[in-house]
Kinemage of the C-alpha trace (Angstrom):
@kinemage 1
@onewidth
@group {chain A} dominant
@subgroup {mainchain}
@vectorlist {calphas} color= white
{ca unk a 1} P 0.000 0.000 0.000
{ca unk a 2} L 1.005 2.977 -1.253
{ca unk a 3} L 0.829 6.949 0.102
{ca unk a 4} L -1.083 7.968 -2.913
{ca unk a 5} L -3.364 5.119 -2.308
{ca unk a 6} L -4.275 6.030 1.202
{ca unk a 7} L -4.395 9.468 -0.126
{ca unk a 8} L -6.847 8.860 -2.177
{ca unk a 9} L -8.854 6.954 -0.387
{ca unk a 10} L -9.525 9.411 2.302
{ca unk a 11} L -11.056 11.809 -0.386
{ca unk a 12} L -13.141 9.112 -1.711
{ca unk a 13} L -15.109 9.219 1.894
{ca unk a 14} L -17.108 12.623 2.293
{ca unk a 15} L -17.890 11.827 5.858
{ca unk a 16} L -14.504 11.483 6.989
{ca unk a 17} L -13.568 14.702 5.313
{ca unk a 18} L -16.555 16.167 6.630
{ca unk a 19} L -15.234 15.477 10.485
{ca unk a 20} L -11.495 16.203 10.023
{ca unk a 21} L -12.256 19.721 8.776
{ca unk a 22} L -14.786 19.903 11.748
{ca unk a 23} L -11.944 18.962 14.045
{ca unk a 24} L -9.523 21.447 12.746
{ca unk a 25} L -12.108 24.216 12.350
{ca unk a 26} L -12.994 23.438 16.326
{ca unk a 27} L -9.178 23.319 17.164
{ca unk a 28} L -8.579 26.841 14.792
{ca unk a 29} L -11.294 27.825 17.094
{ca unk a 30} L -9.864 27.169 20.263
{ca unk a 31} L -6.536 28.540 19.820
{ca unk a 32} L -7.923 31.873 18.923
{ca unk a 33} L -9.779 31.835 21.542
{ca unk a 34} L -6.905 30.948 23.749
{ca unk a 35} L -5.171 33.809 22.138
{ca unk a 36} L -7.188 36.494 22.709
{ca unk a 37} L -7.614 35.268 26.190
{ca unk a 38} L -4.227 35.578 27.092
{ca unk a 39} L -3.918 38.805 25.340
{ca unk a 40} L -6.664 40.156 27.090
{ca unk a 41} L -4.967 39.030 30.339
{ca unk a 42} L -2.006 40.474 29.752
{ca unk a 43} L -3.390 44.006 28.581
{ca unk a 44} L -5.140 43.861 31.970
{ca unk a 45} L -1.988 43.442 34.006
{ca unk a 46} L -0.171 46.117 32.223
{ca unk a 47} L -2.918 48.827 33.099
{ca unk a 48} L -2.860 47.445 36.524
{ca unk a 49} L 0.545 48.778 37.052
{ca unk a 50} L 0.056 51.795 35.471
């Protein structure tokens, strides 16, 4: 079995497509979340010393 093979075979199944790009769409999600948490957090500390 080949790399193009297995490849190829995962774009042959729509469903499995389908809930990878839901899984990285959920993760992209996350981390910008994440992100503007901790930016958020850290703008707050920096007018707390001012």
């Amino acid at each position: 079995m080949q790399i193009g093979d297995l490849v190829s075979g995962f774009f042959e199944d729509p469903v499995l497509v389908a809930i990878v790009a839901i899984l990285l769409g959920f993760v992209f999600l996350v981390y910008l979340f994440l992100r503007r948490t901790a930016q958020g957090f850290k703008q707050g500390m920096d007018q707390g010393r001012q």
